[in-house]
C-alpha positions in Angstrom: -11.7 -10.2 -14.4 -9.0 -12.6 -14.5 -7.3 -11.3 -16.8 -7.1 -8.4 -15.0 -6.1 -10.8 -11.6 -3.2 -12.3 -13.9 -1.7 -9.1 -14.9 -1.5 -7.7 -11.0 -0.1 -11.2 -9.8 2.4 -10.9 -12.7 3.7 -7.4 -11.5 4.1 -8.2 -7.6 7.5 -8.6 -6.2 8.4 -11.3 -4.2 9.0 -9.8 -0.8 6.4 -7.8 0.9 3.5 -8.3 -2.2 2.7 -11.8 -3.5 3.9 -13.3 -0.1 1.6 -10.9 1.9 -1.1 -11.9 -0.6 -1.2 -15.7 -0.1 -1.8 -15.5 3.8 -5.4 -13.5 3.4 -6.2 -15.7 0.5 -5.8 -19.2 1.8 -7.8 -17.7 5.3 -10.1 -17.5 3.0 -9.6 -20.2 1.1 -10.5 -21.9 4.1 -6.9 -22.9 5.6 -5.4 -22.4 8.9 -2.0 -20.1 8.5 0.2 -21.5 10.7 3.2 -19.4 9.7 3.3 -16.0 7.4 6.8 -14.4 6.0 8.7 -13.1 8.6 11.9 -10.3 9.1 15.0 -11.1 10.4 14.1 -14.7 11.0 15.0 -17.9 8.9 12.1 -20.1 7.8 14.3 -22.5 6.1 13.0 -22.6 2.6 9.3 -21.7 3.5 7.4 -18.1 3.3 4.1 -19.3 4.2 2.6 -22.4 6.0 -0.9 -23.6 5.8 -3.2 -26.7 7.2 -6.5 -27.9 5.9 -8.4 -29.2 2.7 -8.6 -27.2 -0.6 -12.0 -28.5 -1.6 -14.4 -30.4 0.7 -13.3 -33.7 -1.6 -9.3 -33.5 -0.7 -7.9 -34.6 2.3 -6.3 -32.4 5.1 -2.8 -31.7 4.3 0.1 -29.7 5.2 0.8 -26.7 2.7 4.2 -25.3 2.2 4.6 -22.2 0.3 7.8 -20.8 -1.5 7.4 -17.7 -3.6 8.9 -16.2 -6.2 8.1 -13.3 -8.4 7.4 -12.9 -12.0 8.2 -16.1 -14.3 10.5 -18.8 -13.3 13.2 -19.0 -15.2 17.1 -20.6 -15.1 17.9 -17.9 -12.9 15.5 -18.1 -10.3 15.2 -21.9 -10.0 19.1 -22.7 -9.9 21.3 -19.5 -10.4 23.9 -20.3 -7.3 21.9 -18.3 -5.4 21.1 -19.5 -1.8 17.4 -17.8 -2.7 16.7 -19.7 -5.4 13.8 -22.0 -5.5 15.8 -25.2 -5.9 17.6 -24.7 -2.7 14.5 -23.4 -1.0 13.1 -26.8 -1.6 16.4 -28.6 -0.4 16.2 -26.4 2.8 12.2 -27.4 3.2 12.8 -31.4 2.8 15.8 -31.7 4.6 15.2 -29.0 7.9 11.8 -27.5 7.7 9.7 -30.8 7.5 11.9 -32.9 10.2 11.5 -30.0 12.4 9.5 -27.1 11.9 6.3 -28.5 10.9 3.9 -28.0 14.2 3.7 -31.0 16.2 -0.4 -31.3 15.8 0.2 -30.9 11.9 3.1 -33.8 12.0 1.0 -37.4 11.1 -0.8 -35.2 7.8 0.8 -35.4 4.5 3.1 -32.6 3.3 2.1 -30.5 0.0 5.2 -28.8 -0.9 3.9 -25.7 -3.4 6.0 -23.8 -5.6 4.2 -20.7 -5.7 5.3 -17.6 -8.3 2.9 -14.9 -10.2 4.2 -16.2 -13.2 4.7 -19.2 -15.0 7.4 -21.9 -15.0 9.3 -20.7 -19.0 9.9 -24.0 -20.7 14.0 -23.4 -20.5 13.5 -24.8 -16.9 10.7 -26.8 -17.3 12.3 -30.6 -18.0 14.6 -29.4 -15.0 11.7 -28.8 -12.7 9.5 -31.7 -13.6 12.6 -34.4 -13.1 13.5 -32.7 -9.4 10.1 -32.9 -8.0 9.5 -36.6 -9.9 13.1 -37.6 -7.7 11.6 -36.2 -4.1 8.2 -37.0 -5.0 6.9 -39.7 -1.9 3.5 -41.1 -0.7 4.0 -38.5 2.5 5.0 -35.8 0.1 4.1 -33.9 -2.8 4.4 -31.0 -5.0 2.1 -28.6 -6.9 2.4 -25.6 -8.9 0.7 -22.5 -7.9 1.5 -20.3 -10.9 -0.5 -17.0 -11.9 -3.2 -19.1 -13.6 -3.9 -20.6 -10.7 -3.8 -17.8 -8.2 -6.2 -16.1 -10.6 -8.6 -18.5 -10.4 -8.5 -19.2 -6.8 -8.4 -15.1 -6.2 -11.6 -14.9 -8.3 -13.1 -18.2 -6.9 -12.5 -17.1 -3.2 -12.7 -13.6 -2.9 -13.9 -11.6 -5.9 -16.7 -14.1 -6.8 -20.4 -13.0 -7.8 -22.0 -13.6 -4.4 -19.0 -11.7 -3.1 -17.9 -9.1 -5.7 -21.2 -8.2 -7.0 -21.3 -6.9 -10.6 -21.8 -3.1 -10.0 -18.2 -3.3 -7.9 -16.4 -5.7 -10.8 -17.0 -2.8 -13.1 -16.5 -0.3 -10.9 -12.9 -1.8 -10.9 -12.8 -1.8 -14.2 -13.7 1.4 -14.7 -11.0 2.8 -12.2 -8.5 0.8 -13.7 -9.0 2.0 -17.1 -8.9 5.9 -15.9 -5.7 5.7 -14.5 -4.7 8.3 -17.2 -7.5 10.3 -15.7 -6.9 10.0 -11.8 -10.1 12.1 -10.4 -12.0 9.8 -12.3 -10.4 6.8 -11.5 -10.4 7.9 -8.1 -14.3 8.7 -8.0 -14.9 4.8 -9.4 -12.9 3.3 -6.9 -14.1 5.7 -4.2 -17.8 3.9 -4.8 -16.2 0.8 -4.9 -14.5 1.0 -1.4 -17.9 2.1 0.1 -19.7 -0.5 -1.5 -17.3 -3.1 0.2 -16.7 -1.8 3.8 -21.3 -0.9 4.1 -21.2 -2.9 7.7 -25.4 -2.2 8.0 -26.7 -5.7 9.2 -23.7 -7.6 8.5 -22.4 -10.5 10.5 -18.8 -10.1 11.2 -17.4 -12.8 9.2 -18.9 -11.1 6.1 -17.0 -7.4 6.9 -13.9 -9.4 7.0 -14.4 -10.5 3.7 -15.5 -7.2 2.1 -12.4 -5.6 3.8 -10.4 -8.3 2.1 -11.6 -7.9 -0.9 -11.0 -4.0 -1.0 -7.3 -5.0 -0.1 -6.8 -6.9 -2.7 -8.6 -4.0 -5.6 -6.6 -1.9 -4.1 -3.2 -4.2 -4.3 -5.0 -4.1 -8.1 -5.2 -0.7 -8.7 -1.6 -0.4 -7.1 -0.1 -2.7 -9.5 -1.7 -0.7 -12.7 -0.8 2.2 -11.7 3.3 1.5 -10.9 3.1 0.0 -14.9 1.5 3.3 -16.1 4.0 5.3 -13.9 1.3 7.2 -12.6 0.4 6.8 -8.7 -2.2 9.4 -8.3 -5.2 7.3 -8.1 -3.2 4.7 -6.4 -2.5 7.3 -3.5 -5.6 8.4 -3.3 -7.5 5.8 -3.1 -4.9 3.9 -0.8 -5.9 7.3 1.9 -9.5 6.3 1.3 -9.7 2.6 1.5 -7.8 3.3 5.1 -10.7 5.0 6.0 -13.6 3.0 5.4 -12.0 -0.3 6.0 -11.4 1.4 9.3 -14.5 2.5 9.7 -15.9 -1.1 9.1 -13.4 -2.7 11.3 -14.5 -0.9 14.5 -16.4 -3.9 15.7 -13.2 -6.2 16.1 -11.6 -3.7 18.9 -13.1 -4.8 21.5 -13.2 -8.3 20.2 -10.2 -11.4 20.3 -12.1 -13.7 18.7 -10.4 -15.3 15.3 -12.6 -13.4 13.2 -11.7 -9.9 14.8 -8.1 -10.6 15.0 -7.7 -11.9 11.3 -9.7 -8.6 10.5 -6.9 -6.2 12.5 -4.5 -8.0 10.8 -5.9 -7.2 7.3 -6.6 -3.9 8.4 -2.5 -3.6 8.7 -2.2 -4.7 6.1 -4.1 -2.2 4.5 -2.1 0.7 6.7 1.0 -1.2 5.4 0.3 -1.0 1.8 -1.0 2.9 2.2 2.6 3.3 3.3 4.3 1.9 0.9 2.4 3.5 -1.4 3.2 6.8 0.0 6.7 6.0 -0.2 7.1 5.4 -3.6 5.5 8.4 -4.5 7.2 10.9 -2.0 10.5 9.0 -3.0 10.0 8.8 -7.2 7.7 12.3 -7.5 9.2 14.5 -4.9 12.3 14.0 -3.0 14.3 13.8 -6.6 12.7 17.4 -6.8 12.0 19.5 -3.9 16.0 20.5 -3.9 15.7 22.0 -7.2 14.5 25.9 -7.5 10.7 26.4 -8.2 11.2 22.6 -9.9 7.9 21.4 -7.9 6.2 24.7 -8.7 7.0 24.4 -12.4 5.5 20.9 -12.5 2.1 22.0 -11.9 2.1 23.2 -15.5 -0.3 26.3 -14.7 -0.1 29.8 -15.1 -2.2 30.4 -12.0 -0.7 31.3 -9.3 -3.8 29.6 -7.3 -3.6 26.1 -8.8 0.7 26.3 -8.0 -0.3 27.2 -4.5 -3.3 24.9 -3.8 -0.7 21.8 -5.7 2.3 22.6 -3.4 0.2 22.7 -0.3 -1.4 19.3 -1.2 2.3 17.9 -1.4 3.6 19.6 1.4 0.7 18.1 3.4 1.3 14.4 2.1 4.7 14.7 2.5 4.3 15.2 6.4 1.6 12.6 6.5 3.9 10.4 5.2 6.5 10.9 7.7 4.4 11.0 10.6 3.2 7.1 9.5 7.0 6.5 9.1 7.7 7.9 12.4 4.8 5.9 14.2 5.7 2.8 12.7 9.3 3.4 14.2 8.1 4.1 17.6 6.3 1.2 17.4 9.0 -1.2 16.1 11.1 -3.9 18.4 14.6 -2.2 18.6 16.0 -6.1 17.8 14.2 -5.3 14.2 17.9 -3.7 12.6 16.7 -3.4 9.2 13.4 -1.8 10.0 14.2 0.2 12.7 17.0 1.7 10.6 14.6 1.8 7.3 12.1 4.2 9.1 14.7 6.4 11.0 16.4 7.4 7.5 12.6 7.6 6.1 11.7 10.3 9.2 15.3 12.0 8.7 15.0 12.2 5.0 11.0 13.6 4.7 12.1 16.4 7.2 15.0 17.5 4.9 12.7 17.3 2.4 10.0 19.3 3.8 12.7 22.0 4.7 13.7 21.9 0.9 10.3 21.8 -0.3 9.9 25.0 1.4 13.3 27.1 0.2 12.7 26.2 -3.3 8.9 26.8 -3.4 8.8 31.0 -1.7 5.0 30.3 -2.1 4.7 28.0 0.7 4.9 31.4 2.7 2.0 32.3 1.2 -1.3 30.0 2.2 -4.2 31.0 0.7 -7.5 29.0 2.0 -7.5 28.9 6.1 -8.0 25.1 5.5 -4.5 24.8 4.3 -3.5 25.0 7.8 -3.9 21.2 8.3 -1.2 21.0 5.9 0.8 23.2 7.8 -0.2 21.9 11.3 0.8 18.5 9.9 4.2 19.7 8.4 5.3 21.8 11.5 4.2 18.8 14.4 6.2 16.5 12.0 9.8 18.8 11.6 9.3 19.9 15.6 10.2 15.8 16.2 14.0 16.9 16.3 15.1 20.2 17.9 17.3 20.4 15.3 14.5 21.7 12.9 12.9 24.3 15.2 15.0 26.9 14.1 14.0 26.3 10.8 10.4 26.1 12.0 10.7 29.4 13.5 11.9 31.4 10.5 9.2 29.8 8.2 6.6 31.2 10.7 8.4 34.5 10.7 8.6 34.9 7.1 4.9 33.8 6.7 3.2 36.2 9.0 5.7 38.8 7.5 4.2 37.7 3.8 0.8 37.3 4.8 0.8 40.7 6.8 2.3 42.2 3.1 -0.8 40.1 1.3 -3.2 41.6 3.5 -1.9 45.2 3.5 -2.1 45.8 -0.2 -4.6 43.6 -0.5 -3.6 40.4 -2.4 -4.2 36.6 -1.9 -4.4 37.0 2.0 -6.0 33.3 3.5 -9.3 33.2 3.3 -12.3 30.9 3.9 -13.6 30.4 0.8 -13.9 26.7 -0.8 -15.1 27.6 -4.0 -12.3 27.1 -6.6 -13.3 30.3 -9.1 -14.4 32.3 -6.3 -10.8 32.0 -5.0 -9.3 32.6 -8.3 -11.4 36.2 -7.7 -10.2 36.6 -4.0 -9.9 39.4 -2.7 -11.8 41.3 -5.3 -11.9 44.6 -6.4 -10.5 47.4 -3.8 -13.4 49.6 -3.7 -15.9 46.8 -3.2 -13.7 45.8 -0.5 -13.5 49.1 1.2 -17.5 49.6 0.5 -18.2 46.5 2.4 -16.0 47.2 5.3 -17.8 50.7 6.0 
């Protein structure tokens, strides 16, 4: 299992991944979070700040986290880059420390951690060692949080045996290995995520953990899946883990205790990470795509006209779910957040000319063929009818669909019908005469 830990922490950018990590991990570790990385605000070296005791044998201390990705090399530690971790550190002793540390936290010690999912490559090693020996005080120190380390503190903390049981540490095995095979990958991790979010008799303190824990398999599965350039699973799974963790979270609505709080948060974070997940794929799988003729349809690699229309449905319908996230998010946002505010606007703009592609270049999204595809469309249509300046386009896909399914129904083709059953579908409608002998 750590092994598998050290390959995800390896993978994780710096932005966004390993620094939304850290925060959830040292709650657990037992530490007070005191600061977590922020947007459009300087933090002067530091992406996460921390108080407490590691171990009940240390003493309280103040932690300050800066976090890299990958390995640190010459680059990253001193490339002239106001971002690199040397002048991180030169921001955090000479500004953060004097004046940022939290004036109940300003009599402890200071821990200064360099904290990366990789390791420290022996090019900048000597370097490294000799800058932190210079600054190196009796009111402040430094340690090395490097993948090794995370690893074990990830499987210590949060995926332990009393914690993880067994039965859920192979069931993340399993789905990891299956990536290749998403519906089975999928059904393993799907057992998984129920496993962690069964709130029956559990205290709330313990649902935050098991919610925590299912973040982080599913920041796991995530990170496997974007090196085997296959998201499936990881999409699927990211839809399902929203819902249970969801489900499980209910008690902390009504709640603003710590414990209910820190569980909202990490259900956001879950929502967050379903997002991002979503975008990758819509962005790598189907924008590049959707403005090429019949490309989408092609991809399904069938010669059955069912399977091309039950596929493009599917993406049509996760394609508008994605946007409508994007869109709430951006109703949501502070208008003072620039960069985000202007991330999601192009994200809304650029799914509904997608959509409207999608459509053109695939003629048999005029043709649904199960009545439950209509969430899919419902989905699509609330989603372009944001902007008046799709509801033309909205109308004439309606026209030409009830003008196509009218044609289905009169010489009796694939008209939509109600039937679930995938080779009873491949059948639909039948044979003429039976059809006619069971209308009379």
């Amino acid at each position: 299992m750590k092994l598998v830990i050290r390959q995800y922490l390896a993978s994780l950018k710096e932005r966004g991944e390993l620094d939304a990590l850290l925060p959830d991990l040292l709650s657990q570790i037992g530490l007070e979070v005191f600061l977590k990385p922020g947007v459009g605000s300087r933090q002067y070296g530091v992406d996460v700040g921390a108080y407490g005791k590691l171990s009940e044998d240390s003493e309280n201390k103040v932690y300050l986290f800066s976090v890299k990705s990958g390995d640190l090399g010459r680059k990253d530690w001193d490339g002239g880059n106001t971002q690199d971790l040397r002048p991180s550190i030169n921001e955090i002793i000479d500004v953060f420390i004097p004046s940022r540390i939290p004036a109940e936290y300003k009599d402890h010690s200071v821990e200064v951690c360099l904290c990366f999912g990789g390791e420290i490559k022996e090019e900048v090693r000597a370097n490294v060692s000799l800058f932190l020996d210079k600054h190196t005080t009796e009111e402040l120190s430094f340690s090395e949080w490097n993948g090794d380390r995370l690893a074990a503190l990830i499987e210590q903390h949060m995926l332990r045996e009393e914690l993880l049981p067994e039965n859920c540490r192979g069931l993340l095995r399993k789905s990891l290995a299956m990536i290749g095979e998403p519906d089975i990958s999928i059904k393993h991790f799907r057992q998984l995520a129920i496993s962690l979010t069964k709130a029956d008799d559990l205290k709330p303190k313990q649902i935050l953990t098991g919610i925590r824990q299912l973040y982080l398999c599913l920041w796991i599965l995530y990170a496997w899946c974007r090196e085997e350039n296959n998201l499936e699973s990881a999409f699927l799974s990211a839809e399902f883990t929203l819902l249970n963790a969801w489900e499980a979270a209910k008690f902390a609505f009504v709640k603003k205790n710590k414990v209910a709080i820190s569980t909202l948060t990490t259900l956001d974070s879950i929502l967050r990470l379903n997002l991002q997940i979503s975008h990758q794929y819509i962005e790598e799988k189907v924008i590049p795509h959707a403005g090429n003729l019949y490309a989408l349809s092609h991809a399904v690699r069938s010669s059955c006209a069912v399977d091309v229309n039950l596929k493009l449905f599917d993406v049509l319908g996760r394609l508008a779910l994605s946007g409508c996230w994007s869109y709430w998010y951006l109703v949501q946002l502070n208008k003072d957040n620039i960069e985000s505010v202007s991330f999601f606007a192009e994200a809304v703009a650029n799914y509904q000319e997608t959509i409207k592609k999608l459509i053109v270049n695939n003629p048999i999204l005029f043709t649904p063929y199960k009545d439950d595809q209509s969430i899919d469309l419902v989905l699509a249509l609330w989603f372009l009818s944001l902007d008046p300046i799709h509801w033309r386009d909205i109308n004439a896909w309606l026209v030409n669909m009830t003008r196509e399914v009218f044609q289905m129904f009169r010489i009796h083709d694939k008209y939509p019908t109600t039937i679930r059953n995938y080779a009873e579908l491949i059948e639909h409608p039948g044979c003429l005469f039976a059809f006619w002998g069971n209308s009379t």
